[in-house]
C-alpha positions as CSV (number, residue, x, y, z in Angstrom):
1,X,161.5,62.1,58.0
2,X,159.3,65.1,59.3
3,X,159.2,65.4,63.1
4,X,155.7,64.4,64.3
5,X,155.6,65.5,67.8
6,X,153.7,69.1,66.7
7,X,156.0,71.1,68.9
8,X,157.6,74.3,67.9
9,X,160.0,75.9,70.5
10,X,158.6,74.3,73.5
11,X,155.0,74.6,72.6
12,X,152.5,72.0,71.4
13,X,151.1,73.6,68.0
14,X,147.5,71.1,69.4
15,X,146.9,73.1,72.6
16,X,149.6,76.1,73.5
17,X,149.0,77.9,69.6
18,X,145.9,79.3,68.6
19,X,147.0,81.1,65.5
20,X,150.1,81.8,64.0
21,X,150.7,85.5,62.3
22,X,146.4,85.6,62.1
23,X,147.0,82.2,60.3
24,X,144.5,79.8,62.5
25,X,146.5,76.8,63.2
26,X,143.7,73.8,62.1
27,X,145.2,75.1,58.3
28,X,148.7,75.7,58.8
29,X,150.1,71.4,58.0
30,X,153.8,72.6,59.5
31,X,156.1,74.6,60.6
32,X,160.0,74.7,60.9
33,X,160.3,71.2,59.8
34,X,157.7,69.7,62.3
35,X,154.6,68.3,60.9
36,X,151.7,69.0,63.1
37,X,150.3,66.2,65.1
38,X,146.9,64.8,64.6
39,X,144.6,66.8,67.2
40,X,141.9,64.8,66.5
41,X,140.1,62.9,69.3
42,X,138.0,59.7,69.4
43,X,134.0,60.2,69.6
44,X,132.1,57.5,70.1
45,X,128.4,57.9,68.3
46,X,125.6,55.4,67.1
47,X,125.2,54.4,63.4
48,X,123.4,52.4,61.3
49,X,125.5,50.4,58.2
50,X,124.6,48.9,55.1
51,X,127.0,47.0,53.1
52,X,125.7,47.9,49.5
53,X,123.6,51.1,49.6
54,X,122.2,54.0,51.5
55,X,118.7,52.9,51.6
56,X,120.0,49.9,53.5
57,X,121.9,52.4,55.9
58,X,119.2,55.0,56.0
59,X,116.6,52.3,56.7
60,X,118.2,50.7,59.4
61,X,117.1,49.4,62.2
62,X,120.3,48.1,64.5
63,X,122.7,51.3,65.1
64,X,126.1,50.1,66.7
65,X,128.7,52.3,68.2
66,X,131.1,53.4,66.0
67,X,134.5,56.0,66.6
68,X,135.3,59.0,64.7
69,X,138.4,61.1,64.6
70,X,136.2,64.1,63.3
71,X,133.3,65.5,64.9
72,X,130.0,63.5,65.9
73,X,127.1,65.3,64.6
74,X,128.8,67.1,62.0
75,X,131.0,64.4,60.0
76,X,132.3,65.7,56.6
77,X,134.2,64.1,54.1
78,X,137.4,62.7,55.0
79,X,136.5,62.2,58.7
80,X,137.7,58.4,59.6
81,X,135.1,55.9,61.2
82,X,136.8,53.4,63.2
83,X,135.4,50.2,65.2
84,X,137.4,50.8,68.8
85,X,137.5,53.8,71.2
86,X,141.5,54.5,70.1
87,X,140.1,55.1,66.5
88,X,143.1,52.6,65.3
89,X,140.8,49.9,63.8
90,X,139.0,51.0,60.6
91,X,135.4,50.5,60.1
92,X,133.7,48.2,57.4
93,X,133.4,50.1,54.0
94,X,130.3,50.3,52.9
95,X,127.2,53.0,54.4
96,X,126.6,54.3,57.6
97,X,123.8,56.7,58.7
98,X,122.8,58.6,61.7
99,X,119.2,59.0,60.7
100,X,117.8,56.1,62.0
101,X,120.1,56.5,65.6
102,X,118.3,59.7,66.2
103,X,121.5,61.7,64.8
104,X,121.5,65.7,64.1
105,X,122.7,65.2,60.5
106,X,120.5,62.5,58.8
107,X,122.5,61.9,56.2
108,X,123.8,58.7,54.6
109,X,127.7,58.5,54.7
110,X,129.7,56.2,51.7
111,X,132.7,55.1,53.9
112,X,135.5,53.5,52.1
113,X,139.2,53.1,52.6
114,X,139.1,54.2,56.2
115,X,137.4,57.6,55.1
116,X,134.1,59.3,54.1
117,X,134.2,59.9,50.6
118,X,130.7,61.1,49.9
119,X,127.5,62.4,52.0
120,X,123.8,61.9,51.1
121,X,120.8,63.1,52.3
122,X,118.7,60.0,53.8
């Protein structure tokens, strides 16, 4: 098994390596046998869900707090939504949006198996 601590010679690839050989390092997966660390953190932001469509999402009117390991206010697809601050705990699948929180993106977001797998416009 692949060593998961994301340190090459001393240096964390997360925060010590901007770039290796011009190669930015958010799209280099390894390197000498390590595989890089997740150097995701966990953002808390305010959603809306519905359980069988986007209109239910979109339409909302009770936003909850939900975790992401990607960015809040620019989620794309295979960002993880999570119920807890650690983003351990997966969230329901089904449809969130940020629309009806007073999010940037206004989209509708199909969640399922612990990922986004599709993005709508609300």
């Amino acid at each position: 098994m692949a060593d998961k601590t994301g340190k090459v010679e001393g240096k964390d690839m997360c925060t010590d390596v901007a770039n290796i050989n011009g190669a930015a390092i958010d799209t280099i997966k390894g390197l000498q046998g390590k595989d890089k660390k997740s150097c995701a953190t966990c953002t808390g932001l305010r959603l809306t869900y519905g359980r069988d469509a986007c209109i239910q999402a979109c339409r909302g009117t009770d936003c909850i707090e939900i975790y992401t390991d990607g960015t809040a206010g620019a989620l794309t697809l295979g960002d993880g939504l999570f119920t807890d601050e650690l983003c351990s705990e997966c969230a329901a699948d089904g449809f969130y949006s940020d629309a009806p929180c007073g999010g940037s993106q206004r989209f509708c977001f199909t969640f399922q198996r612990c990922v986004i797998s599709r993005i709508d416009r609300c």
